[in-house]
C-alpha positions in Angstrom: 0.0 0.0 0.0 1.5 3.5 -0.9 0.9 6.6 0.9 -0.4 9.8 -0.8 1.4 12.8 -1.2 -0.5 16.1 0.1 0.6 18.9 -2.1 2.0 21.8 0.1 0.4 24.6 1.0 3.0 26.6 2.4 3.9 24.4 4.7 6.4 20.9 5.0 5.4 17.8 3.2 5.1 15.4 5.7 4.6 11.2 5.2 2.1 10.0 7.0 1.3 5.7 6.6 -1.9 4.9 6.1 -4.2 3.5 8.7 -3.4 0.0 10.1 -0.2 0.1 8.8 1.7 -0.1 12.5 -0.5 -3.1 12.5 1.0 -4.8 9.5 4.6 -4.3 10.9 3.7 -6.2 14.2 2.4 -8.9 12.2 5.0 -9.1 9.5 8.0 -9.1 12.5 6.1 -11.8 14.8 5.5 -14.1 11.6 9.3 -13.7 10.9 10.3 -14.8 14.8 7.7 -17.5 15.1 9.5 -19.1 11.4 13.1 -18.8 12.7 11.8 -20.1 16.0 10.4 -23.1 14.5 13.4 -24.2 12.5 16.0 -26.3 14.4 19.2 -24.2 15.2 22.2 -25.6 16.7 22.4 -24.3 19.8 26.2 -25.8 20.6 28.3 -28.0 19.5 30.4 -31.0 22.5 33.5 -31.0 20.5 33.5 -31.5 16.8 34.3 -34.8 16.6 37.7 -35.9 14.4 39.7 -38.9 14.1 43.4 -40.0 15.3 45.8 -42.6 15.4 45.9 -43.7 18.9 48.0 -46.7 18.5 50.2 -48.2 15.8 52.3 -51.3 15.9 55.1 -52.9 13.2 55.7 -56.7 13.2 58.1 -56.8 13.6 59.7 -54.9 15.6 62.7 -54.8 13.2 62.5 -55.6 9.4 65.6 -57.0 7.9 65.7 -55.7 4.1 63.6 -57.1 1.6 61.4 -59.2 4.0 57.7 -59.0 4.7 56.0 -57.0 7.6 52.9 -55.6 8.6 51.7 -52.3 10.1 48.2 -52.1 12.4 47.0 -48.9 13.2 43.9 -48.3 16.1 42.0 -45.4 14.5 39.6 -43.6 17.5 37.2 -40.9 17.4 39.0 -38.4 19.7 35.0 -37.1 20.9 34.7 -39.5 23.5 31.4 -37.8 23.9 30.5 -35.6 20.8 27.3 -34.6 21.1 25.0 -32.4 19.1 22.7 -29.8 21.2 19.5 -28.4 19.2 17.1 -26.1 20.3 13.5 -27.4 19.0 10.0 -25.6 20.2 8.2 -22.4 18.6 8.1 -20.3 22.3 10.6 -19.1 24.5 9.7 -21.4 27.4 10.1 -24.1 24.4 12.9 -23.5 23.5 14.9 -24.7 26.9 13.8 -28.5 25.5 17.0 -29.6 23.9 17.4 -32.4 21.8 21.5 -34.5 21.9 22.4 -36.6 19.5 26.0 -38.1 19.3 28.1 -37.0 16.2 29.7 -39.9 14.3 32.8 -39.5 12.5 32.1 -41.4 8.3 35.7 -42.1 7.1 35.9 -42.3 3.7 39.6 -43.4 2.9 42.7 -44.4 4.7 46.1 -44.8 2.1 49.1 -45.7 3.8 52.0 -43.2 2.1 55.0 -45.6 1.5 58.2 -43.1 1.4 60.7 -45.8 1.1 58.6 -49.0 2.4 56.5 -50.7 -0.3 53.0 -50.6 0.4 51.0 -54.2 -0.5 47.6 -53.3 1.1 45.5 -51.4 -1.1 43.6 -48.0 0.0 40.7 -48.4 2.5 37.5 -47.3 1.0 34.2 -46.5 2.8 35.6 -47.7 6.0 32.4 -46.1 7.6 30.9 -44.7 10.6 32.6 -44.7 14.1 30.7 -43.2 16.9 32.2 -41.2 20.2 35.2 -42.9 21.8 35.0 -45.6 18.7 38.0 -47.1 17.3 38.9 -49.5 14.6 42.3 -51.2 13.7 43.5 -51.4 10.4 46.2 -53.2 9.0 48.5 -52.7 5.9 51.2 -55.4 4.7 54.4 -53.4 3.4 57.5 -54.8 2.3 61.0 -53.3 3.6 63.3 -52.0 1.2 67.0 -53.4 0.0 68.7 -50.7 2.5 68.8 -50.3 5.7 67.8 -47.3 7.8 65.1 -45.3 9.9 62.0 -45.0 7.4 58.9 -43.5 8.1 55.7 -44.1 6.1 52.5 -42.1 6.7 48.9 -42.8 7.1 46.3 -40.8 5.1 42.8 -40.6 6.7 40.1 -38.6 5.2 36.5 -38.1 6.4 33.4 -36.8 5.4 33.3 -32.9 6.0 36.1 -32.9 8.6 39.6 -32.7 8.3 42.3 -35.1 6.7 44.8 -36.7 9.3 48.0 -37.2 8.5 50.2 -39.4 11.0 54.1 -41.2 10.1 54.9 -44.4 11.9 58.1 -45.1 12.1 59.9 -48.3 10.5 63.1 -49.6 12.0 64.7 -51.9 8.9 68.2 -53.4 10.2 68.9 -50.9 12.6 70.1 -51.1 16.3 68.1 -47.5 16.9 65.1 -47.5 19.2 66.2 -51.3 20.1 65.1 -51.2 23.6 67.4 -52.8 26.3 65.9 -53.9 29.5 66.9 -56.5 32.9 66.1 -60.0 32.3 66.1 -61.7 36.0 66.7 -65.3 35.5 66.2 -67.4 39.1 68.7 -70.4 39.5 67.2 -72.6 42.5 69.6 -74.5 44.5 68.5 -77.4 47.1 70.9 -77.7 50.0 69.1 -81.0 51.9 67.4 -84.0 51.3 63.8 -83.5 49.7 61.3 -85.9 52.4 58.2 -85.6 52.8 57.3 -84.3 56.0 60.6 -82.9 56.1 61.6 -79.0 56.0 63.5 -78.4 52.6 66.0 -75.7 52.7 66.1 -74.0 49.4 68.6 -71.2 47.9 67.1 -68.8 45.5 69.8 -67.1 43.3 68.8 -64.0 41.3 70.9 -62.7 38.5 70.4 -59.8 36.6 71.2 -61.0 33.0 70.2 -58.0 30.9 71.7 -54.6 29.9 70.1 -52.0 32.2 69.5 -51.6 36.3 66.3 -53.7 37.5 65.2 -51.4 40.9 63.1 -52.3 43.4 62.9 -56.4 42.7 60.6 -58.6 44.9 60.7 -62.2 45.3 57.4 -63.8 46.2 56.5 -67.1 47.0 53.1 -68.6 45.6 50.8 -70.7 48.1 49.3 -72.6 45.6 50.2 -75.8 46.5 48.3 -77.6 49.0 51.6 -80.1 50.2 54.1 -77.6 50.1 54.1 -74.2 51.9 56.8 -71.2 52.6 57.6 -72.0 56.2 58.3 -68.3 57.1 58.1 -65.0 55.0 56.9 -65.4 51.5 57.7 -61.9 50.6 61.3 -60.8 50.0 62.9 -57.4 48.9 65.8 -57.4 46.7 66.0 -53.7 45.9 68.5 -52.9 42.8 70.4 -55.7 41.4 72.4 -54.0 38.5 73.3 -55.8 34.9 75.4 -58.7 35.9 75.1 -58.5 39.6 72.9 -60.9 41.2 71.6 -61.6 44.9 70.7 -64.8 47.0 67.4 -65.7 49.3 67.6 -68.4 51.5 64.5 -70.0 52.6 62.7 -72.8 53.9 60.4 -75.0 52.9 57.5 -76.9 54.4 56.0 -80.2 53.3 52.7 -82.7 54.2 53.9 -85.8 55.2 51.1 -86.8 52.7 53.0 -85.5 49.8 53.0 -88.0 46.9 56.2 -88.8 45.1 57.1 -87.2 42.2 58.0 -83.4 41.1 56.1 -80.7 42.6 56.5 -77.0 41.2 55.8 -74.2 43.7 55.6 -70.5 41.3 57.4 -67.9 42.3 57.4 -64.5 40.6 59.7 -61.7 40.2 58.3 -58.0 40.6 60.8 -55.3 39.4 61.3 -51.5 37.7 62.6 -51.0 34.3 65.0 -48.2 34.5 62.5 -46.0 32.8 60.3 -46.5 35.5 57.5 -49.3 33.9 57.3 -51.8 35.9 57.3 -56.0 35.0 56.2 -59.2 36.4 58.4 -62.5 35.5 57.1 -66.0 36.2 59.2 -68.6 37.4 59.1 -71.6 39.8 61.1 -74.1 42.4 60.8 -77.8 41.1 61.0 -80.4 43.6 61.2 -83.5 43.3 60.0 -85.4 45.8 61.7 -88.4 47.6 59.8 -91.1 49.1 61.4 -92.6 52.3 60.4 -95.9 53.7 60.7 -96.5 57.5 60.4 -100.6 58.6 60.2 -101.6 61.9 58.5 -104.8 63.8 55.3 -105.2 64.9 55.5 -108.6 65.6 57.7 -112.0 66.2 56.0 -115.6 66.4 56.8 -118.8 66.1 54.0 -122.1 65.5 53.7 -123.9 67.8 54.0 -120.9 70.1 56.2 -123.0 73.0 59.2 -124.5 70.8 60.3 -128.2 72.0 63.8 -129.4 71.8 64.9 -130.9 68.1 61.6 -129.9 67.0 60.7 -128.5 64.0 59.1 -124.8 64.0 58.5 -121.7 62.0 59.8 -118.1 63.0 57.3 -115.7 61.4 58.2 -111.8 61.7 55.5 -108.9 60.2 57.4 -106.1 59.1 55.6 -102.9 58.9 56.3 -99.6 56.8 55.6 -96.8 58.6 57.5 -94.1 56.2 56.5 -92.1 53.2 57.5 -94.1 50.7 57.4 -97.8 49.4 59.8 -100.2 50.2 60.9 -102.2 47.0 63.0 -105.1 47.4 62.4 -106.2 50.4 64.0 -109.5 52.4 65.0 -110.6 55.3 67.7 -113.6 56.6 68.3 -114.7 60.1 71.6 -116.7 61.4 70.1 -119.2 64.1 72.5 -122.1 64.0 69.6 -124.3 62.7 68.5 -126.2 59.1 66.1 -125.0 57.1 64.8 -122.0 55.2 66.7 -118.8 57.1 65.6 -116.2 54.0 62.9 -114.9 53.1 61.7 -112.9 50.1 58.8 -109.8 50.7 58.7 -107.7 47.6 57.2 -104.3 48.1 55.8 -103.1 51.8 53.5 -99.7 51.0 53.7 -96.9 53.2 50.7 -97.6 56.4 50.9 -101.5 55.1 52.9 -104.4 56.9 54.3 -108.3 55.6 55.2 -111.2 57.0 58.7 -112.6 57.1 58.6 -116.2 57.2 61.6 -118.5 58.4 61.1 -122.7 58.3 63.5 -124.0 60.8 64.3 -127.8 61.7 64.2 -128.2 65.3 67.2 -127.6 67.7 68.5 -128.5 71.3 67.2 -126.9 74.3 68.5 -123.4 75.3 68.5 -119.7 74.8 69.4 -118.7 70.9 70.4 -115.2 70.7 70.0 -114.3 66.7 70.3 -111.3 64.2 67.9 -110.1 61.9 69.1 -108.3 58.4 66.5 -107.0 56.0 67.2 -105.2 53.2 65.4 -102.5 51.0 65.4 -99.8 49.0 63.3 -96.4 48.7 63.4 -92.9 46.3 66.6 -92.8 48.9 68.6 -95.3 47.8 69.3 -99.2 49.2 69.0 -99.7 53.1 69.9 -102.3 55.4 68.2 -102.7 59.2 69.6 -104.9 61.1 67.9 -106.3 64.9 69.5 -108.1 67.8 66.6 -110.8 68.9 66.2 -114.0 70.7 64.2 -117.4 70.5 63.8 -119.8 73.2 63.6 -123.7 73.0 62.8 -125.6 76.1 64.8 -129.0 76.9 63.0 -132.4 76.5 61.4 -133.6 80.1 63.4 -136.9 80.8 62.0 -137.2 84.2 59.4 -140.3 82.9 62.8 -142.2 80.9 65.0 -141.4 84.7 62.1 -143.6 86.4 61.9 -146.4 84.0 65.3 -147.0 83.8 65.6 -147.2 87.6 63.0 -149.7 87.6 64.4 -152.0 85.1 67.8 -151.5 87.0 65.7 -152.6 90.2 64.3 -155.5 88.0 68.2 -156.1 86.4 69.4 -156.6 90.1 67.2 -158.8 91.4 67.5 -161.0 89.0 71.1 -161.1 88.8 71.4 -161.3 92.8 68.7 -164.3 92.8 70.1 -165.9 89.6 73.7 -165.3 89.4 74.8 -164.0 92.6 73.3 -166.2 95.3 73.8 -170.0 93.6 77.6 -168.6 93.0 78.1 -167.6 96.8 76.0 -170.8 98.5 75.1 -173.4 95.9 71.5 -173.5 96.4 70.4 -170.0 95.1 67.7 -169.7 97.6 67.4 -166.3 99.2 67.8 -166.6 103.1 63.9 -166.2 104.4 63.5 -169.7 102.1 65.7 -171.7 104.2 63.8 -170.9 107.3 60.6 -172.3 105.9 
């Protein structure tokens, strides 16, 4: 709508709008905010979200020339929690309703840049989306070059309306540069004593520092892990600094069930220590024992059948030998020396630990008396061969001639009266009657 023009009449034109038109303006403005308001302005942005190489690693470590390799790199997200903030509502009051969405990072190519390293892998096209805090490893197969020497490809990373990384890795082919040298703690173990069962086993722990560098602040701990054998004190020892081609010693003891099967029993031990850089490392290691079975014999009992032994009668000795150690007797016999005929060794075999055999000796008889005897018996164990050897005793009563003594003094009786009645008397008066038959 135009305004009209009042022609002057002496006095200042002046431009006056029409009626309503203050009206119009209001309505015009407030159309205008309520469209703007209604469309969904970004408010703020969390950190626009890009991408980075957060890790990289070259296998190997050190390429000889001309061989094969590989590098893998992590590619992240560096938002760990882009967000998007929008505004959304036609009023004021609506408009404090916001509306977060996370940003995803779309990355459209990565190209590995050789610069002296042949690259193998082809580009990686539409990789794709990775969200807030995201990563994704990709790997590219290179080939090292003829000479050696400090080479550093790059990686090439574009994404979709963002910005293009560029990141070198570095390639060691043939080089001793960036070689790392560390402490290598190796753990000799040394048993000064016999290894029983039951027994405490003193051990001697030797650790040497057989790297290139200082290894601070090493601890020596002993693993309870083993239900047989157990540290007897500490378990826990400080070192402190051993440097490159020193070494310290632990002595320590060792406690074991009496129930520990024979054989080799491992008890871990690891080695806690500093890197001179300040990284700290955990070795694994371990005391091997070997267990040692040890028999222990002894007697339970000595018999002999029939229990009362008769002069120059026959009899057996029988004598249960019993194992009371940890280990199994193998070869086990036994021999007495009684000074009599017959069968004075015997054979047992094997006696297991908690178990008991019989010995058993078949002896012709002999005179009557008190026989002191000695018993050998022979075995051998995890320990080596053994020999026990016991002073004993067996009994044999005399023969009762009491019944013979009276007998022959009767037939003597008998012997002389008939020689005095028969022989004697016709020699001395002719007759051979005795006295009292003259009288009659």
């Amino acid at each position: 709508m135009s305004a009209k023009v009042v022609p002057d009449s002496g006095k200042k034109n002046i431009f006056r709008p029409p009626p309503g038109a203050k009206y119009l303006q209001f309505v015009a403005t407030a159309f205008i905010l309520i469209f703007i308001a209604s469309v969904a302005v970004p408010v703020s942005a969390a950190g626009e979200p890009t991408v980075t190489i957060s890790n990289y690693r070259v296998t190997p470590s050190v390429l000889m020339p001309d061989t094969l390799g590989t590098i893998t790199i992590t590619v992240t997200n560096t938002a760990t929690s882009a967000s998007l903030q929008e505004s959304i509502g036609i009023t004021p009051a609506d408009a404090a309703t916001t509306l977060v969405r996370d940003i995803n990072v779309n990355i459209e190519n990565v190209h590995l840049e050789g610069s002296g390293i042949e690259v193998l892998t082809r580009d990686f096209d539409r990789v794709g989306e990775i969200g807030p805090g995201q990563s994704i490893p990709i790997t590219f197969s290179i080939r090292a070059p003829s000479k050696s020497g400090m080479y550093f490809p790059e990686v090439w990373i574009d994404t979709t309306n963002g910005k293009s990384t560029r990141y070198p890795i570095p390639v060691n082919v043939n080089t001793p540069i960036g070689i790392q040298r560390q402490a290598i703690l190796i753990m000799d173990t040394s048993l000064t004593g016999s290894v029983n069962p039951g027994e405490e086993i003193p051990v001697t722990l030797t650790i040497r520092n057989a790297g290139q560098t200082l290894a601070e602040d090493v601890t020596l701990r002993i693993e309870n892990v083993s239900a047989t054998v157990a540290p007897k004190n500490s378990d826990s020892y400080h070192l402190g600094a051993i440097m490159a081609g020193g070494q310290q010693t632990v002595n320590l003891a060792l406690l074991s069930d009496k129930k520990t099967e024979a054989g080799l029993v491992r008890v871990p031990v690891s080695i806690s220590y500093n890197e001179i850089d300040g990284s700290g490392r955990t070795q694994q290691s371990g005391i091997d024992l070997m267990m040692k079975g040890k028999a222990e014999l002894g007697f339970v009992s000595v018999d002999t059948n029939p229990p009362r032994l008769a002069e120059n009668t026959p009899f057996d000795l029988t004598i249960r030998i019993e194992n009371t150690g940890t280990g199994e007797a193998k070869q086990v016999s036994a021999n007495v020396d009684l000074p009599a005929e017959g069968t004075k060794e015997a054979f047992i075999g094997k006696i297991k630990s908690g178990n008991d055999a019989p010995a058993i000796f078949l002896l012709e008889g002999l005179k009557g008396g008190n026989y002191p005897y000695t018993l050998n018996i022979t075995y051998t164990d995890d320990m080596g061969v053994h020999t026990l050897t016991r002073q004993m005793n067996v009994r044999v009563s005399p023969a009762d001639n009491s019944g013979t003594i009276i007998i022959l003094l009767i037939v003597l009786v008998i012997v002389g009266v008939v020689g005095y009645r028969y022989w004697y008397l016709p020699r001395v008066k002719g007759d051979g009657k005795f006295p009292w038959d003259k009288k009659n």
